[in-house]
Each structure stands twice: as C-alpha cells, then as structure tokens.
KOLKOLZA-179710 format. One record per atom (N, C-alpha, C): residue in one letter; atom name; x, y, z. Coordinates in steps of 0.05 Angstrom, whole numbers, plus 5000, padded with zeros to 4 digits. Layout:
  code  site     X     Y     Z
     A    CA     X     Y     Z
...
//
This chain:
  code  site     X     Y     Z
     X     N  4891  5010  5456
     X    CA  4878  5036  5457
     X     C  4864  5042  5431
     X     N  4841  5055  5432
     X    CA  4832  5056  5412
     X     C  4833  5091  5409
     X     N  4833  5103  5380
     X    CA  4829  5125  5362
     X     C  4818  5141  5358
     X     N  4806  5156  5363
     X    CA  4785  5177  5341
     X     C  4801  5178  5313
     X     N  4784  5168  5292
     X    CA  4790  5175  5267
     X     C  4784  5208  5261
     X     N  4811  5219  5256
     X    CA  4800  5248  5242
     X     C  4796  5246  5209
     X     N  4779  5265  5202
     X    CA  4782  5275  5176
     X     C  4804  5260  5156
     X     N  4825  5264  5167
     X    CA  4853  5269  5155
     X     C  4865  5241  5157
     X     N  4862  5222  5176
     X    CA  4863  5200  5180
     X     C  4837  5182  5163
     X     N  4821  5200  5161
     X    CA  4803  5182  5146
     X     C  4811  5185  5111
     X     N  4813  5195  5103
     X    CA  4819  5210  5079
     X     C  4849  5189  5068
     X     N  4873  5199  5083
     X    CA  4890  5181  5077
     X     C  4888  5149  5071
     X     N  4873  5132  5097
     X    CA  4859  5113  5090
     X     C  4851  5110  5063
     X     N  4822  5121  5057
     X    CA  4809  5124  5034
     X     C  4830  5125  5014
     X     N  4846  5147  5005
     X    CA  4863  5149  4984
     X     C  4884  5127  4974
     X     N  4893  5120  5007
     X    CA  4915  5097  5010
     X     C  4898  5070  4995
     X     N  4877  5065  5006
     X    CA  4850  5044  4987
     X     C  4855  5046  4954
     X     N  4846  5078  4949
     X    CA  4847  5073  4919
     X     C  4872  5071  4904
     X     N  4889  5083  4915
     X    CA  4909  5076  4897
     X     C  4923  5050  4908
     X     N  4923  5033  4925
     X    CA  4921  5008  4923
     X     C  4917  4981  4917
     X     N  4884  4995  4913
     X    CA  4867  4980  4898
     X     C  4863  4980  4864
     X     N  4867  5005  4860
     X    CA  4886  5007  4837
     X     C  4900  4988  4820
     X     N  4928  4998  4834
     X    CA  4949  4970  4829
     X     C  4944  4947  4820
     X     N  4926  4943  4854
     X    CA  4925  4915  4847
     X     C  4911  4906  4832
     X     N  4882  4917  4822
     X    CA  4874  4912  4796
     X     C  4885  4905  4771
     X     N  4906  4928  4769
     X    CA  4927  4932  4749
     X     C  4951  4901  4749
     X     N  4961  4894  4769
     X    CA  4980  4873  4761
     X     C  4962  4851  4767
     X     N  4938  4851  4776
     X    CA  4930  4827  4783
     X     C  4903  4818  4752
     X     N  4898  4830  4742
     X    CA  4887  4831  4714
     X     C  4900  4830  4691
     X     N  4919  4859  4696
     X    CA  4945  4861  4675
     X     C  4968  4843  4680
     X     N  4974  4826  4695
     X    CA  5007  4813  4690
     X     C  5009  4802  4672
     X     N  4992  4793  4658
     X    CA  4997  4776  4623
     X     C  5014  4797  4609
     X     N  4997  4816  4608
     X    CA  5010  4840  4587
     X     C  5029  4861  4603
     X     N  5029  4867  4625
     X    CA  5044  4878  4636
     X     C  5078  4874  4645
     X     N  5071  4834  4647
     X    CA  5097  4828  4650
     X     C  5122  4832  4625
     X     N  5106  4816  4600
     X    CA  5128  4819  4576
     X     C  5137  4851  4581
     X     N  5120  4868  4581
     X    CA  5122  4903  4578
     X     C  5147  4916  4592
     X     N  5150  4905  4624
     X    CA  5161  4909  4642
     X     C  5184  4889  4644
     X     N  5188  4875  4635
     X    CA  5207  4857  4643
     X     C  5203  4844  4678
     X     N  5184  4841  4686
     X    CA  5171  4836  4705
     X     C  5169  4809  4704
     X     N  5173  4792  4717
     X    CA  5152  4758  4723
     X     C  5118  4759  4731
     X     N  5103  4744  4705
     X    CA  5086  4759  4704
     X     C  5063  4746  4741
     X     N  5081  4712  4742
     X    CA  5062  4718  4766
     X     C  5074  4726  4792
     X     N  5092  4750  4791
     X    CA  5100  4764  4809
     X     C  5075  4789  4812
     X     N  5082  4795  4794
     X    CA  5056  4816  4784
     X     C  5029  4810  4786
     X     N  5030  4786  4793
     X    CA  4993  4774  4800
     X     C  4991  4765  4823
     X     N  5005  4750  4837
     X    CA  4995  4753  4865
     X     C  5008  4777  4884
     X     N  5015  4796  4863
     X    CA  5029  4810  4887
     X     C  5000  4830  4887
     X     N  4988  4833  4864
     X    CA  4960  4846  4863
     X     C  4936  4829  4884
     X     N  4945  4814  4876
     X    CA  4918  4788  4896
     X     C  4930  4793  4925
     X     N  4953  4806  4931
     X    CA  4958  4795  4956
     X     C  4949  4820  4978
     X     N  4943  4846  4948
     X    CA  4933  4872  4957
     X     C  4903  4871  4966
     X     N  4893  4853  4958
     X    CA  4869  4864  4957
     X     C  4847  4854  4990
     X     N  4860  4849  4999
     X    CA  4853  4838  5027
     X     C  4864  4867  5043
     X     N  4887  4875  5035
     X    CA  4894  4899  5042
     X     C  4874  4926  5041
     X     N  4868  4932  5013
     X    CA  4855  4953  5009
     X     C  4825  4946  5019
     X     N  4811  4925  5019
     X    CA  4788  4913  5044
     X     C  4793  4928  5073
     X     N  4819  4920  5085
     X    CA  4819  4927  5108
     X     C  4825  4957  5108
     X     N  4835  4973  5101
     X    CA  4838  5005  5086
     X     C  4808  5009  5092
     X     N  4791  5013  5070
     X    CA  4767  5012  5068
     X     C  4749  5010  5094
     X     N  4750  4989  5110
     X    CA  4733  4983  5131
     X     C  4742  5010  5160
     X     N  4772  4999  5145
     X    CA  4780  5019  5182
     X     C  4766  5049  5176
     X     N  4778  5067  5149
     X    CA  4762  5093  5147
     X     C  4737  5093  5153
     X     N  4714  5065  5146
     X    CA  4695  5078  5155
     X     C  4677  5082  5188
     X     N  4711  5069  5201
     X    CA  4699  5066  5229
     X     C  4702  5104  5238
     X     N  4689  5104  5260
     X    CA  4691  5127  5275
     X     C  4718  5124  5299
     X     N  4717  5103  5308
     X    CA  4746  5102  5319
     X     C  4755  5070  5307
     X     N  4785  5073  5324
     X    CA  4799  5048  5303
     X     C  4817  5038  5324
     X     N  4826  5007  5328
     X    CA  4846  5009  5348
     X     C  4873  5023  5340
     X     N  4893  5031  5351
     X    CA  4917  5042  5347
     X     C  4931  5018  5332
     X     N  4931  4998  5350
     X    CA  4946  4973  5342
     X     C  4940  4978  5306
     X     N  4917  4977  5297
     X    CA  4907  4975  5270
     X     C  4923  4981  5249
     X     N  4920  5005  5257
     X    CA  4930  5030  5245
     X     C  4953  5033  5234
     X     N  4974  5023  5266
     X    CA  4998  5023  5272
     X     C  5009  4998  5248
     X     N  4998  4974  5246
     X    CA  4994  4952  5223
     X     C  5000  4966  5196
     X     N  4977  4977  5193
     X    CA  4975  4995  5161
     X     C  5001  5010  5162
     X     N  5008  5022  5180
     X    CA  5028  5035  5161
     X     C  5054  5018  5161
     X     N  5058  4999  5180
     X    CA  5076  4978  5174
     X     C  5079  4956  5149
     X     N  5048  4953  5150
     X    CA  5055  4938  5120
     X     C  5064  4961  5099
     X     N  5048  4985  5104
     X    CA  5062  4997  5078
     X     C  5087  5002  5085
     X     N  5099  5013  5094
     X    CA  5130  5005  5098
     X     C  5146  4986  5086
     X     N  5130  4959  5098
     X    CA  5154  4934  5086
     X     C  5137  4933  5052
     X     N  5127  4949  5043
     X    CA  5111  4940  5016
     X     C  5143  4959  4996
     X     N  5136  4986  5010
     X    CA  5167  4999  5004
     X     C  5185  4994  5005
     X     N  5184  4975  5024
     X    CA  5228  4960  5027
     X     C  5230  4942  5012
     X     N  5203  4918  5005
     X    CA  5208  4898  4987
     X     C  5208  4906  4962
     X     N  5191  4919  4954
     X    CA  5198  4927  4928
     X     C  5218  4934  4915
     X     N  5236  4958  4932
     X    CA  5260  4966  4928
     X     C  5294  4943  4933
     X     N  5278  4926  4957
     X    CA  5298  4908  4956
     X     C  5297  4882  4935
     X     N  5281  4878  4922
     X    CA  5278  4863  4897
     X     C  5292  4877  4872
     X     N  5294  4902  4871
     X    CA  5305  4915  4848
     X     C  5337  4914  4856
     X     N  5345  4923  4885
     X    CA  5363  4925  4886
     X     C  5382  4905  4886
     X     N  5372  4883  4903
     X    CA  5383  4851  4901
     X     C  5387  4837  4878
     X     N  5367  4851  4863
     X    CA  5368  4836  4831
     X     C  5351  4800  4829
     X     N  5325  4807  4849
     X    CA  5318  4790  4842
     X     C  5295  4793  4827
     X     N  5295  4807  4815
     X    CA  5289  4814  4779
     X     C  5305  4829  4762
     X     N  5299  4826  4739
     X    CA  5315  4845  4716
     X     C  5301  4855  4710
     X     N  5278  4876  4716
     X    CA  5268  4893  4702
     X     C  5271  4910  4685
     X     N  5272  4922  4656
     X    CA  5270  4941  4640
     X     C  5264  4960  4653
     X     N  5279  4988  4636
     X    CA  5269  5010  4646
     X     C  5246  5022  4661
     X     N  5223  5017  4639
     X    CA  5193  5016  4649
     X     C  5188  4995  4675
     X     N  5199  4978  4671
     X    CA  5197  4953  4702
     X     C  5212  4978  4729
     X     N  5230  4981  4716
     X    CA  5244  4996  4750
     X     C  5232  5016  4754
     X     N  5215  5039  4737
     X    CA  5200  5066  4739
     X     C  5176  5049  4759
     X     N  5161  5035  4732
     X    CA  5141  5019  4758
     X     C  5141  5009  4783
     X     N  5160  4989  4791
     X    CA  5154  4988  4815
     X     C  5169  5010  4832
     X     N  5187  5028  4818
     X    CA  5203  5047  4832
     X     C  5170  5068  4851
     X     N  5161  5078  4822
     X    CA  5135  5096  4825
     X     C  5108  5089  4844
     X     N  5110  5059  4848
     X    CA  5088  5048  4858
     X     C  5097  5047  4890
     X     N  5122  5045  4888
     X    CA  5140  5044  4916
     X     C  5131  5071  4933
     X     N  5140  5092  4916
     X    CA  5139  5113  4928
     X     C  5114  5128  4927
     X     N  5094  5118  4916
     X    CA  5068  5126  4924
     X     C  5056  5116  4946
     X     N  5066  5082  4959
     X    CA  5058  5077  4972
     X     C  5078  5088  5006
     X     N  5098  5102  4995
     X    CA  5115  5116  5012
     X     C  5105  5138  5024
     X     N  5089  5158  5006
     X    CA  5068  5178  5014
     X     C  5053  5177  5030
     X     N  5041  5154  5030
     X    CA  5020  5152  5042
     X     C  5035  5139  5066
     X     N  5054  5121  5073
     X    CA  5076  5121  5099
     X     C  5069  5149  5116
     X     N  5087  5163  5103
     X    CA  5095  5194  5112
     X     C  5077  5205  5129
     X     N  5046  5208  5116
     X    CA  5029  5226  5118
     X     C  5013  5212  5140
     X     N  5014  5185  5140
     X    CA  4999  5173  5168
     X     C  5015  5172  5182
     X     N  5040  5169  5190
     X    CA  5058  5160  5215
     X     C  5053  5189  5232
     X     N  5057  5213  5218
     X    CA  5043  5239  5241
     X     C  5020  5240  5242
     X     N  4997  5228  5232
     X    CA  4980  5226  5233
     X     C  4962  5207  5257
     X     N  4983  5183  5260
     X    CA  4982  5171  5286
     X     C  4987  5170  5303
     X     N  5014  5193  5300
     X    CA  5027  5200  5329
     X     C  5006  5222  5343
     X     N  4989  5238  5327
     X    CA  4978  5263  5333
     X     C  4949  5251  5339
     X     N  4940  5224  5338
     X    CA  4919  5218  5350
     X     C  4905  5219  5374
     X     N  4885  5219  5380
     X    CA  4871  5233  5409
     X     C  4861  5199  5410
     X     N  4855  5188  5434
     X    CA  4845  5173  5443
     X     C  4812  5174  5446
     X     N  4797  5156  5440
     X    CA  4775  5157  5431
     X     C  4761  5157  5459
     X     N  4743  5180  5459
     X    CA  4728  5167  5479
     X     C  4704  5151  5484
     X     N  4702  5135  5501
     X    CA  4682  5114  5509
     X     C  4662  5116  5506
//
C-alpha cells in the first residue's frame, strides 16, 4: 500500500536525514580522534558512520516523494529501532568499555535516534492511503 506523505511525515524524514547524516559524518571522519576521546573502537565508530550513510540517502529520497510505500516507511522506523537496541545493547553487554563521554555519546545519539522512532510510528499509523 502506498502513503500520502504529510507535512509532518515529511519533515521527520528530513530531520531524521540530518541528524543522521550528521553522525555519520562525525564517526565516520572523526573515529581517529573520536575513538581515543571516547574510549570507543575507533573502527567501530567508522563503519558504523559508513554504514549510515546509505541510510540517510534513503531518508532523503523517501521525503521527497509525494507518496511512499508503507512497507518503506514501516523499514525506517525499524531500522531506527534496532539502531537504538544495538547501541544500548553494546553498552550494556559490555562489548565496549567506553568512558564516560563514550556512554553519554552513544547513550545521546541512541536517544535522538529514539525521537525520531516515537514521532514516526503515530505518524504511520495515522497515514491516509495515497490516492491513485
């Protein structure tokens, strides 16, 4: 089934993009310096940015459709989801030792990308079917 993109769906998209793309700028440029900083592995911190950026592409493209499939959509907020559980289950499992600053970071980056969870899952439920 496909979507009407609203406003609000479009927007989230977009936002969900930049601060995404963001990031992944950030560990995928910065993990040299970021890792010592953080107590981070620095090429954890680099392909996990490289692994964004095919992501924030597809972000990008869906907002500028006028409609979108559901399936899509329904994707996006699933990856972000498991982007939130892995992160947190890497801290929690201890398959890093991050420093303070390491656990704020990916704590903070977790839950930004948690927001943007939140704000699309009613956002998809409240979708109108596009018409033909």
């Amino acid at each position: 089934m496909t979507i009407a993109m609203t406003p609000f769906l479009k927007t989230t998209l977009r936002l969900d993009a930049a601060v995404s793309g963001g990031a992944a700028l950030l560990m995928a440029a910065g993990a040299e310096a970021l890792g010592p900083f953080l107590a981070l592995p620095v090429p954890l911190l680099f392909w996990s940015g490289v692994m964004l950026l095919p992501f924030v592409a597809l972000l990008f493209m869906v907002a500028r459709r006028e409609n979108a499939s559901r399936i899509v959509f329904f994707d996006i907020v699933l990856l972000n989801a498991a982007w939130v559980g892995a992160s947190f289950v890497i801290l929690v499992a201890g398959v890093v030792k991050p420093n303070m600053s390491g656990v704020i970071f990916v704590a903070a980056q977790a839950l930004a990308v948690a927001v943007f969870t939140v704000l699309q899952v009613p956002a998809l439920r409240q979708a109108k079917e596009a018409i033909a």
